[in-house]
N, C-alpha and C positions, 0 to 999 in steps of 0.2 A: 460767525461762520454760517454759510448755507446748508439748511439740515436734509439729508439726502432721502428720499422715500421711501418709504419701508416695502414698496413694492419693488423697487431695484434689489433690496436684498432678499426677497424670497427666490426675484430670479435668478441671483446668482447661488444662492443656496442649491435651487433645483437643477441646474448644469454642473455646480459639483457632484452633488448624489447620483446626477445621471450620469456623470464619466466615471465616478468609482464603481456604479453596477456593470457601468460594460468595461470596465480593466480587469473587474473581478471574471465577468463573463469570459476575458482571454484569457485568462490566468487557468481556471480550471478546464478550460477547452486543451490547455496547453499539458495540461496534465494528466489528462484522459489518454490525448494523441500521445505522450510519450509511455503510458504505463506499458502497451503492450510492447512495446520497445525492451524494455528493462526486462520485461518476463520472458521475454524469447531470448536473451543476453542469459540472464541467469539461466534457462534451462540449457540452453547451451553449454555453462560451463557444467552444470551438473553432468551432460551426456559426454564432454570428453574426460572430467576426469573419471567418472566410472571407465570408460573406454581406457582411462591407461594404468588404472588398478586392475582390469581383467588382463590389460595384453601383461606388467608385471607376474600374475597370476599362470598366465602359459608361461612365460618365460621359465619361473621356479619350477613350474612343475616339469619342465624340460630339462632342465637343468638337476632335479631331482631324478628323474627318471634314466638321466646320461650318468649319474654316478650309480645309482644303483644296479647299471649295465657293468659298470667299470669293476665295483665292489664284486659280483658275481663272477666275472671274467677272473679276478684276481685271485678269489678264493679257490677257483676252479683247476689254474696253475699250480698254485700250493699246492693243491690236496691229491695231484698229479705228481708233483714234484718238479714241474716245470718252471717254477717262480723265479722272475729274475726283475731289477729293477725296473720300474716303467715309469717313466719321465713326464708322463699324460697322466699319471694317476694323485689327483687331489689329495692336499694334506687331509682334508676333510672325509672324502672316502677312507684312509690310513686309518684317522681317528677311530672311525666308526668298524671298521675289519677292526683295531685291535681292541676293543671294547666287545665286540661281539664274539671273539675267540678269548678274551680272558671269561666273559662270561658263562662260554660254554665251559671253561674249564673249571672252573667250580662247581660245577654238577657231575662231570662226565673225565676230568684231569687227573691225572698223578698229584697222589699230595703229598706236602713238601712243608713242613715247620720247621721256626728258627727259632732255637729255645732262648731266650730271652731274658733268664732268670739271673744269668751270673754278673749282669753288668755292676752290681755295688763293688763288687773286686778289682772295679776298673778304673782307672785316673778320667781324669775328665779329658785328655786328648784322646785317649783310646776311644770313649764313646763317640767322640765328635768322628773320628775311624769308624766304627761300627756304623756311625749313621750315614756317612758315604757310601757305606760299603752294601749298604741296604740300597738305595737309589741304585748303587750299580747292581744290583740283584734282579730289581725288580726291571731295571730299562731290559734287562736280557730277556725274563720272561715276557714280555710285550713284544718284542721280536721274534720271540719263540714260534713255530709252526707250530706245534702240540704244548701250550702251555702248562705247566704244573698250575696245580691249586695251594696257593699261597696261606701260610700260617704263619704272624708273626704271636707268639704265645709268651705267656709272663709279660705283656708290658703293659705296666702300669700309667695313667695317665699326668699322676706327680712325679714320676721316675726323670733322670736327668737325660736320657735316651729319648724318649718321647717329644720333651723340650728341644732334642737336638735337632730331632730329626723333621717337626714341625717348622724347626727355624728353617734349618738348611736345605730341607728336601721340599722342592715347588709342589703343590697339590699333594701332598703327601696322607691329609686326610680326604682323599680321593683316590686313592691307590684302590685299583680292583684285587682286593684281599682282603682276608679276615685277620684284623688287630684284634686281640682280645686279653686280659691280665690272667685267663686260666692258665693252665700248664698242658698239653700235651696229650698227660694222662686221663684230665678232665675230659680233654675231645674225646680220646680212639681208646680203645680196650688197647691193655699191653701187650698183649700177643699181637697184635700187629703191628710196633713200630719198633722201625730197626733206626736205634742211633749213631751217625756217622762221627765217627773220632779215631785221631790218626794214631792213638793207643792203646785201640782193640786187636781182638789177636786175629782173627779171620777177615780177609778181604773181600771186599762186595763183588761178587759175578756178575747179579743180574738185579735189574729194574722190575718190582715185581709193582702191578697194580693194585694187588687187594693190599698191600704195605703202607705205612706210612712212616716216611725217610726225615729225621728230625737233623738238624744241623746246629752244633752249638755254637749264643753268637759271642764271638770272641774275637780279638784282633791279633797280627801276631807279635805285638812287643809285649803282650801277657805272658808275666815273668812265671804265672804260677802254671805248674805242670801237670800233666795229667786231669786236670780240673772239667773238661768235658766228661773225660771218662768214669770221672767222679760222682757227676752228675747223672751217666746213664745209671750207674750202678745204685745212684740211691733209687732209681725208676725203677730200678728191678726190670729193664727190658732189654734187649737184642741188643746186640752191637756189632759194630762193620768199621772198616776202614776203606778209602779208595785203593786199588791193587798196585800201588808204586812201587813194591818192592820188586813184585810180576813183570812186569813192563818198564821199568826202568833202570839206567846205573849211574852211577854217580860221574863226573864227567869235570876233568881236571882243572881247575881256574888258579889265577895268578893270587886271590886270597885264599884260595883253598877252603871255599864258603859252602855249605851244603844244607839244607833244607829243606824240611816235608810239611813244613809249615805252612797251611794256604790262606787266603784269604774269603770268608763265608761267600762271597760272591765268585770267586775262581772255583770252589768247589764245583757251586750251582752251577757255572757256566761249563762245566767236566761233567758232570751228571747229565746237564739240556743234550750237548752233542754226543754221548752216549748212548740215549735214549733217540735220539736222531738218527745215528749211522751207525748202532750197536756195535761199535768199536772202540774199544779201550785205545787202544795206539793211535786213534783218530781224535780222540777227545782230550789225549793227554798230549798227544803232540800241538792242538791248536792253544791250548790254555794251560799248562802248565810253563812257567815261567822260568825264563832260562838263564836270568840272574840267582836262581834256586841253585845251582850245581848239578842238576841231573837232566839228563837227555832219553829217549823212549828207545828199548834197547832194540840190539840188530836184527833181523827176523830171523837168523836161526839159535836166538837165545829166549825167544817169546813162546807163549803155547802154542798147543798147534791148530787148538781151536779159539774160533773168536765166542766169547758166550754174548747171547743174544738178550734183548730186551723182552722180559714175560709182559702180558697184556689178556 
């Protein structure tokens, strides 16, 4: 074979090297010309999505600022007495009005304990009763205009009430109130609380604030009698009954069925509108239950005065 010159291979040697310098030469020219490309692309997007975290940012705060109108506007009506449903008024604003009126009423509310202690007396349906009847207690105060300040006292956190009422009551360790396994006694001095039980001998006239109104919690297929009473008297404190006897008579039915027996939450809910419209015939006519046998008597067998809510 013919042996090829070693000068033919240096020259193609040197026309490779010299096209791979100038592909390289494009290659990085090509990358120069696109950088500022890219960096005007990325700040770009940097500037619109700042641009739509700020306009989100007005938005909220518009949005905060149209509820916080609405909230003021609402309380304004309440505390007026003008308050009627408003169809424009966010569950959120609600939230936040009844969160800010239960709070105020822990400082500044009627207080109101649910003695707690006698539930070992109780069968397990009855508690599971009780622990409804708590939820219904507490939903009323939350719609309340002037909330009570809540006491649920004696409950303990291994108690089968506690358990119930964690199962069955949504948020329930979130309830604006105070849970606590003291007694009553431990809170308030005796001289100030008056215990409601429908087996004491004098009937409640009036709502007084410097008081504190204890409610025994019981349901009512609790066989055992007098057992609130029982309990005020080991307190060694006050006792009161609701004025049924005053304002009401008994009112003929086809079982011949008659009751003064309430449910701790229908008391509550006769004490809230009481303290609302300082009228007994008003509170007992909306929530006393008429499956009970008795009706709110005729206005010329009632007093002649209404007695009034103390504050």
């Amino acid at each position: 074979m013919a042996q090829i010159p070693s000068s033919v291979f240096e020259c193609e040697l040197n026309g490779a090297s010299e096209a791979m310098d100038l592909l390289q030469i494009d290659v990085e020219t090509d990358v120069v010309e696109d950088r500022p490309e890219r960096e005007d692309a990325g700040c770009s997007r940097n500037v619109l999505r700042k641009q739509r975290n700020w306009e989100r940012q007005l938005a909220a705060k518009k949005n905060r600022r149209k509820e916080e109108k609405q909230r003021r506007k609402l309380n304004r009506e309440q505390e007026s007495g003008t308050s009627r449903d408003n169809p424009h008024v966010t569950k959120r604003v609600m939230k936040v009005i009844t969160k800010e009126r239960l709070a105020e009423a822990q400082s500044t509310g009627l207080k109101l304990c649910v003695d707690l202690s006698m539930t070992d007396s109780m069968s397990d349906k009855e508690v599971s009763r009780l622990a409804g009847q708590l939820r219904r207690l507490y939903g009323s105060n939350k719609k309340a205009t002037q909330p009570f300040h809540l006491f649920l006292t004696d409950l303990r956190e291994d108690s089968r009430l506690y358990r119930e009422c964690v199962r069955m009551n949504e948020g329930f360790l979130n309830y604006v109130m105070d849970i606590t396994e003291e007694s009553c006694l431990d809170l308030f001095p005796p001289e100030t609380i008056v215990y409601l039980t429908p087996d004491a001998e004098e009937a409640l006239q009036t709502v007084d604030a410097d008081k504190v109104y204890v409610l025994g919690g019981l349901v009512d297929e609790s066989i055992q009698k007098k057992l609130s009473f029982s309990r005020a008297t080991e307190l060694s404190v006050h006792t009161a009954r609701l004025p049924l006897d005053e304002y009401m008579v008994k009112k003929s039915n086809a079982k011949n069925f008659h009751s003064k027996i309430l449910a701790v939450n229908q008391v509550f809910d006769i004490l809230l509108t009481f303290c609302d419209t300082g009228s007994w015939t008003e509170a007992l006519q909306a929530w006393f239950p008429l499956g009970k046998g008795y009706v709110v008597a005729p206005e010329d067998s009632k007093p002649l005065s209404v007695p009034q809510t103390k504050t």
